[in-house]
C-alpha positions in Angstrom: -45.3 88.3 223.6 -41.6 87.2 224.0 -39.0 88.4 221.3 -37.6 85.9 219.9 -34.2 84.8 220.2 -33.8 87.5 223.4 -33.3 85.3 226.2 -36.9 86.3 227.7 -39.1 84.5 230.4 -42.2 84.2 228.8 -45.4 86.1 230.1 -47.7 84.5 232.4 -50.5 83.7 230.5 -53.3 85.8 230.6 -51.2 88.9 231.8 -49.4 90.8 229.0 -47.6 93.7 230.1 -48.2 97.1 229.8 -45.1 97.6 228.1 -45.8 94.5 225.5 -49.6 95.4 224.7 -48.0 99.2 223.3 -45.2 98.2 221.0 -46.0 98.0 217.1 -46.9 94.8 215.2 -44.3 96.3 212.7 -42.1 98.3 215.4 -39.9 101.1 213.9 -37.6 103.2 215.7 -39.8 106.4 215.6 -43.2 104.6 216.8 -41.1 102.8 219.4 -40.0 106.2 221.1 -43.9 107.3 220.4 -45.6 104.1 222.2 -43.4 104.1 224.9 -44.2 107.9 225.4 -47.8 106.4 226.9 -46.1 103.6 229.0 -47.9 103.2 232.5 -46.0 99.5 233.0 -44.6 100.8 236.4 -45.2 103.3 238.6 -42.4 105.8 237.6 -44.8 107.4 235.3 -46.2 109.3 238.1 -42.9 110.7 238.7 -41.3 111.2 236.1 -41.4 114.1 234.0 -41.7 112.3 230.4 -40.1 108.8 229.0 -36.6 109.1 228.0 -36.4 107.2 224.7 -33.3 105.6 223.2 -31.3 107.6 220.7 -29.0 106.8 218.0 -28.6 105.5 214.6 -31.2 103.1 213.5 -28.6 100.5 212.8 -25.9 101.5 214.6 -23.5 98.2 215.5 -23.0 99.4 219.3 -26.1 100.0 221.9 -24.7 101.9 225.2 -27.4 100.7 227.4 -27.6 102.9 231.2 -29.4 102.6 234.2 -31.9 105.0 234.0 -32.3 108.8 233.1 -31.1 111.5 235.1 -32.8 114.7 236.3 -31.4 116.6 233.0 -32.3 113.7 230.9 -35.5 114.2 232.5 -36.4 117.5 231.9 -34.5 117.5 228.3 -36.2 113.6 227.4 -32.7 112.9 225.9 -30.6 110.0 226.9 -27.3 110.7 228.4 -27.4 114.7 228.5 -26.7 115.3 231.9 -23.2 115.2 233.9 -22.6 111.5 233.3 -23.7 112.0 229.5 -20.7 114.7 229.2 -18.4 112.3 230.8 -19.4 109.7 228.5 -18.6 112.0 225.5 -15.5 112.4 226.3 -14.3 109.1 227.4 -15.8 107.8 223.9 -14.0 110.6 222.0 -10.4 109.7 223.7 -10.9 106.2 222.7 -12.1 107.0 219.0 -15.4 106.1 219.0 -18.2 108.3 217.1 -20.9 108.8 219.4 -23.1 110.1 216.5 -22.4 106.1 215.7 -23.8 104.4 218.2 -27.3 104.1 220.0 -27.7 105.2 223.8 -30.5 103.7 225.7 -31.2 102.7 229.5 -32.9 99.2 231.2 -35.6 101.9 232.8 -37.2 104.9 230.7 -38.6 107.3 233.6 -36.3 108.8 236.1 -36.6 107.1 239.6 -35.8 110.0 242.1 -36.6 111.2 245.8 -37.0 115.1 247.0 -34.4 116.7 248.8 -35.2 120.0 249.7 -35.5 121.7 245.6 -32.9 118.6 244.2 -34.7 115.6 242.9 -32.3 112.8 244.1 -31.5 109.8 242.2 -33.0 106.5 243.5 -32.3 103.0 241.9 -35.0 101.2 240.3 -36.1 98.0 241.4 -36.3 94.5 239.9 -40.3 95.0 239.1 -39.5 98.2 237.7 -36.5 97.0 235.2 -39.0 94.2 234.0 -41.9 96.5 233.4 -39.4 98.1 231.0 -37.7 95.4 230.0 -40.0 94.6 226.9 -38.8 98.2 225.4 -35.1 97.3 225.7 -35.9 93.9 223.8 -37.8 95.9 221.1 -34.3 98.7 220.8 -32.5 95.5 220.4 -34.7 93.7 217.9 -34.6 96.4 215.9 -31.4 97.9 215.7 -29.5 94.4 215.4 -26.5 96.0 217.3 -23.0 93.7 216.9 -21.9 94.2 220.4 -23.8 95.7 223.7 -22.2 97.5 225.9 -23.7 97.7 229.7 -22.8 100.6 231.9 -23.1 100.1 235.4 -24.8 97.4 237.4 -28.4 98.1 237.0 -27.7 97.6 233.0 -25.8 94.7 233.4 -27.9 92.7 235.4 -30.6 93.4 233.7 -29.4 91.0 231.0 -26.7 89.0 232.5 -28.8 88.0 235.7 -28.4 89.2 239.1 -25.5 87.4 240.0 -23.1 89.1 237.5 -20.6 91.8 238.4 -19.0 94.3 237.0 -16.2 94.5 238.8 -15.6 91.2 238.2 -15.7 91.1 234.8 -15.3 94.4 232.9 -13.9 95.5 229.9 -14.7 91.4 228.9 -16.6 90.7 226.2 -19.4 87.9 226.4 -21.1 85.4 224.8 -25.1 84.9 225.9 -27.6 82.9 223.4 -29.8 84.9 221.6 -28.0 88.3 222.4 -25.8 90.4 220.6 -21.8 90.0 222.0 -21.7 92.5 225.4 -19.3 94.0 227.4 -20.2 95.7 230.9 -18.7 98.4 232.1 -19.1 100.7 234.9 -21.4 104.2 234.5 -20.1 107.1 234.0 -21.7 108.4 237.0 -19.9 106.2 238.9 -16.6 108.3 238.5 -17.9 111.3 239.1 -18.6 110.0 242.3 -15.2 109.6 242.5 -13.7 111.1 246.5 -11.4 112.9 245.1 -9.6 114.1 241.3 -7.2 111.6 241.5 -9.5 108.3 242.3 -11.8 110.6 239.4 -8.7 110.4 236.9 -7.7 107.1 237.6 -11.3 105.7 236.9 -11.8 107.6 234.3 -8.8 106.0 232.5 -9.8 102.8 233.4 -13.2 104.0 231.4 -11.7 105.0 228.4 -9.3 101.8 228.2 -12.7 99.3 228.1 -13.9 101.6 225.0 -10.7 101.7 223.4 -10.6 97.8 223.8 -14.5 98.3 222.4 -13.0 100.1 219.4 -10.3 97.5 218.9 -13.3 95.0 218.6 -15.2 97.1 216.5 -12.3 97.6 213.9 -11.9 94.0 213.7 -15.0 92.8 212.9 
């Protein structure tokens, strides 16, 4: 069934999702992470090593929602542990934010990849994919009552903004959507380790931390 308030299509009739037939009648955050643990909604179950849970306090006032996990959040089934979850770390320590504080997620739960050679390469997941998982992200949500959402990359940010929105357009903003905690997109972390070179790397990593510390300005003041 829809969430309420979450800005949801609702369900065809007659065909429930995988993803909405496991969550708890009375969901809490420890028998979300253990339902989802059985999730066949997709295909990416087949692949992926385990589901890759949100983390975080269980009302924390900021949700960092991803992409997907990586090959280390994979193996570890942690959020954010990888590379990109290092980056992360420190961009949110420059700008003063407690990452013990907030709640880490991502739109998809398994990690979408493609062998090359012994590396397991990432691949982005599709629009079926994202609304397979969709429901779970609606449940972290529900539950946590975050104050403000904060959407790293494209994947993340489309996945509740609509396909049309970009983030290069319009990061570091903070917006309004009825029924949804305030956001703010961003880009994801991985994004500047993809960086060319150490100074592109720098300079978007700067750019980075100056969204968060605008995040942490919002957060003092509310």
């Amino acid at each position: 069934m829809e969430q309420p308030g979450l800005g949801l299509e609702p369900p065809r009739v007659g065909q429930p999702s995988a993803a909405e037939e496991l969550i708890p009648q009375a969901p809490t955050l420890s028998g979300l992470r253990d339902a989802a643990a059985g999730c066949r909604a997709c295909d990416l179950y087949k692949t992926g090593t385990q589901t890759v849970f949100g983390e975080g306090g269980e009302h924390a006032s900021v949700m960092f929602v991803g992409e997907q996990p990586g090959d280390r959040e994979d193996i570890e089934g942690k959020p954010f542990v990888g590379p990109a979850g290092r980056l992360l770390d420190e961009a949110l320590a420059e700008a003063g934010i407690d990452r013990k504080r907030v709640y880490i997620t991502n739109a998809v739960k398994h990690f979408k990849w493609k062998p090359q050679g012994k590396r397991r390469l990432h691949q982005k997941p599709n629009a079926a994919e994202i609304s397979a998982c969709r429901p779970w992200l609606d449940a972290e949500i529900a539950l946590i009552k975050p104050t403000i959402l904060v959407l790293l990359g494209a994947t993340a940010a489309q996945a509740l903004l609509g396909r049309d929105f970009r983030v290069s357009l319009q990061r570091g903003q903070f917006i309004e959507r009825p029924g949804l905690p305030l956001m703010m997109a961003t880009v994801h972390p991985s994004s500047i380790l993809r960086a060319p070179d150490d100074e592109s790397r720098e300079i978007e990593m700067q750019a980075f931390v100056q969204d968060l510390r605008r995040l942490a300005q919002r957060i003092k003041g509310s």
